[in-house]
N, C-alpha and C positions, 0 to 999 in steps of 0.2 A: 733525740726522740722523734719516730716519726708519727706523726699525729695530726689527723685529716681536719679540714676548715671545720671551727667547733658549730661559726652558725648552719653549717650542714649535717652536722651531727645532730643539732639540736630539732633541727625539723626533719631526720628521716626518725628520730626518735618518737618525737610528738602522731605523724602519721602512723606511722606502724600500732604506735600504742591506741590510736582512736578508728584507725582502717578508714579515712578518708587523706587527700589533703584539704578540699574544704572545711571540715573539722579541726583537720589542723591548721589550718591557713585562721580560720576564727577563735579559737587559743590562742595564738601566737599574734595576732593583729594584725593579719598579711594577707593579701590574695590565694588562693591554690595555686593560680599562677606561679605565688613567688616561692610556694613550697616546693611545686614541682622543678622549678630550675634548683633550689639547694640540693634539692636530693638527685637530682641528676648530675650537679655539681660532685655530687659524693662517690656515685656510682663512676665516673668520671675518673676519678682519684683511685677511687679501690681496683677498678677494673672489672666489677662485678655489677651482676643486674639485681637489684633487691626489691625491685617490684616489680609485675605483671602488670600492667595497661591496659584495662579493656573498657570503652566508653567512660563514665564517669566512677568506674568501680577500679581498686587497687586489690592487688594480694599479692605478700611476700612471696619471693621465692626460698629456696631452702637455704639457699646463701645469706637473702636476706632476713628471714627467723633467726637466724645462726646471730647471723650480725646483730640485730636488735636485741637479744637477751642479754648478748656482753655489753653493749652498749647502752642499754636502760639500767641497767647494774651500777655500772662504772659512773652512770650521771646522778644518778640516784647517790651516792655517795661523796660527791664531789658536792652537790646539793647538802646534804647531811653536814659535811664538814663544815662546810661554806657556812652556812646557816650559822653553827655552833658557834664558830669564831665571831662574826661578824655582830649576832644577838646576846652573845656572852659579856661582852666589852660594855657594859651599862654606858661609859663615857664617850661611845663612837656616835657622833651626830649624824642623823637622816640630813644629806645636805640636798636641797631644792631648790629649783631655777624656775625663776618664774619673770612671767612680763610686768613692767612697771604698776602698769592697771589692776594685775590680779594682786601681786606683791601686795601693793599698798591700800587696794577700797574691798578687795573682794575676801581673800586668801585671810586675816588675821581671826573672821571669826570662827574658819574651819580648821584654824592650828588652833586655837583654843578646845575645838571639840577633840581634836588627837590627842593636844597634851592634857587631853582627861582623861581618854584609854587609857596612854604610852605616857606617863610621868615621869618612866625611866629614859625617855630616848629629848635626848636633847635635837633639837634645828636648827640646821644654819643655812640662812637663806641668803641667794643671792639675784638679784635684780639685774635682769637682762632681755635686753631687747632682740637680740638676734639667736638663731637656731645655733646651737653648741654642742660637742662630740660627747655625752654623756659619759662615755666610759672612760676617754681621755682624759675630762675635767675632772672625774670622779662625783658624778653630779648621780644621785638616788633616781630623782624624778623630775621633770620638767612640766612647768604647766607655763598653755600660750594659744594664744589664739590659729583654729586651721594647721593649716602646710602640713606636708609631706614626710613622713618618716620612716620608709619601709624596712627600716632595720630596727625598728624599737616596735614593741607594743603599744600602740593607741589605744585609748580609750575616752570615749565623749565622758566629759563633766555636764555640758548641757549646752543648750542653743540661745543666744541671749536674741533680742531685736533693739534696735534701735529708737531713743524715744525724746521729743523735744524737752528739755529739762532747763529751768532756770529759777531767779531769785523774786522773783514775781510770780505769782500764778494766775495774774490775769495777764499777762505780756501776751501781745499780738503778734503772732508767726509773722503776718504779713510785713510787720513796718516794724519790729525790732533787730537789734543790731546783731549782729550773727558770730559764731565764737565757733570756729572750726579745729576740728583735729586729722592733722596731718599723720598717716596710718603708715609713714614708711616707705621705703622703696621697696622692701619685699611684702609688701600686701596692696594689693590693687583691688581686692575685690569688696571691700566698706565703702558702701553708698554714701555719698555725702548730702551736702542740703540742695543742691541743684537736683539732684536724680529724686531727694524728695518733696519737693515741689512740683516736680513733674509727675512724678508719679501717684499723688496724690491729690492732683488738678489745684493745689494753692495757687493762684495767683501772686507774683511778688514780680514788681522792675525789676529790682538788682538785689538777685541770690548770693553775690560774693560778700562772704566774712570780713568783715573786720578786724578781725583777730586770730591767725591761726597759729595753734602749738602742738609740740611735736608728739604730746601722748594723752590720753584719759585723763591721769592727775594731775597734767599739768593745766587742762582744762579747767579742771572745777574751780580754781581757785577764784580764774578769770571770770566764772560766770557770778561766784558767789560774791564779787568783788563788783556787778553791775556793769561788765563789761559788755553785757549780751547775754543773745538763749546760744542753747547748743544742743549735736544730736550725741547724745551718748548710750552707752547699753546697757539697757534697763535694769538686769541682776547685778551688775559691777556695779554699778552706783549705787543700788537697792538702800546699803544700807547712811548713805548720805541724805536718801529720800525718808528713810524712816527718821532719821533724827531733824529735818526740816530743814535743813542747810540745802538742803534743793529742793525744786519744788517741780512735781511730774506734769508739763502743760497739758491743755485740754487740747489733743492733737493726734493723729493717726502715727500708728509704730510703723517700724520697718525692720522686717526681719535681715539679716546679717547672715549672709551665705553657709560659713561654714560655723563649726561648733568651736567651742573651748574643750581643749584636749586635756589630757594628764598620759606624758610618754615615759617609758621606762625598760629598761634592757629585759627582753623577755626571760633569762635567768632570774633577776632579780624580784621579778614582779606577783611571784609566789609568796616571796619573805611575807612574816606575821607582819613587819613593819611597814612595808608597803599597801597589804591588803587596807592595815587599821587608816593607813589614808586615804587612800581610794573611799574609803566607808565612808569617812568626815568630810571628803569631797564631793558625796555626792552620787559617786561611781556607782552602777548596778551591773 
């Protein structure tokens, strides 16, 4: 069978059917940019021009009308199918990948609210720290802090900031013992307690922790154990602060560069089972 790169299918699809690729580049959670190289990828392939260029405006050619009607068809059914199989099988689990920190402190009270929609869709979560091949792992949705994923659909969950947090809620930033979280090698851009002290003119001699570990939860435990304070982000911990087991110091936040995502194969992220989580996560 010969049969053209589908993620190029899939976004001269999306274009055509909305007459931008910024439109469809915001559908799809990609640049115009990255629509317009698939679809030139396709025209490439076909040997045909299927759209007309003119400043920031597109319009098919007659090749490319021709080609989009068979081809909105044909995905359009392939979607139908999909769908039937996939939401027929009551017993097929929505499997989700998520970071340690949302896994464990953030993520359990918004599978609760799902599994009050979706009672029929069981979850199988898996806990990971590193970016993984969605559709090789067979992974539904990924949720993680930031980074890059121009082949999947992004979507912000939200923006958290950073906030001094400990077991004491009179503890003195100045002269308490410090409890750091080591963010990885692939994220560089979480401010730690040095940039906030400086950045928020505290005064302290010596900024270096006492104690660092390698994630969020492995944090709290150290803190709530009187190890020290620490800077962690504020909605992720949210609900350790509401039940007392931490305590939010009287201290300036710091915001945290990028957002918390939720990614997903842009096929997929139509499904009723995916939107019902987006909803419970938060997604607008």
């Amino acid at each position: 069978m010969k049969l053209p790169p589908l993620n190029a299918l899939r976004a001269f699809e999306c274009a055509a059917r909305t007459g931008s690729f910024s439109a469809a580049g915001a559908e799809q959670g990609v640049s115009s940019a990255a629509v317009s190289m698939q679809v030139k990828n396709l025209e490439d392939w076909l040997g045909l021009k299927l759209f007309i260029r003119r400043a920031n405006q597109v319009r098919l050619t007659d090749a490319g009308r021709d080609y989009y009607q068979k081809a909105a068809l044909s995905l359009a059914e392939i979607a139908s199918f999909t769908q039937a199989l996939t939401e027929g099988r009551g017993h097929r689990p929505l499997v989700i990948s998520a970071t340690p920190a949302l896994a464990q402190l953030w993520l359990p009270e918004r599978l609760k609210i799902f599994s009050g929609v979706r009672p029929d869709v069981p979850v199988r979560l898996r806990i990971e720290d590193d970016s993984i091949d969605l559709e090789a792992e067979g992974i539904d949705a990924r949720l993680s802090y930031g980074g890059e994923h121009p082949d999947y659909r992004t979507q912000e969950m939200f923006k958290d900031r950073l906030v001094p947090v400990g077991i004491d809620p009179g503890a003195d930033m100045r002269t308490a013992p410090l409890v750091e979280v080591s963010w990885g090698e692939t994220i560089s851009s979480v401010p730690g307690w040095r940039q906030y002290f400086v950045q928020h003119g505290i005064a302290r001699e010596n900024p270096v922790a006492a104690v660092i570990a390698q994630s969020v939860p492995s944090v709290v435990p150290l803190v709530q154990a009187g190890l020290g304070i620490a800077l962690l982000p504020e909605q992720v911990v949210s609900g350790e602060i509401r039940a007392g087991r931490l305590h939010r110091l009287d201290g300036p936040a710091l915001a945290m560069p990028r957002p918390y995502v939720l990614v997903t194969a842009h096929y997929k992220s139509r499904s009723r089972r995916l939107r019902t989580l987006a909803e419970a996560l938060g997604v607008r």
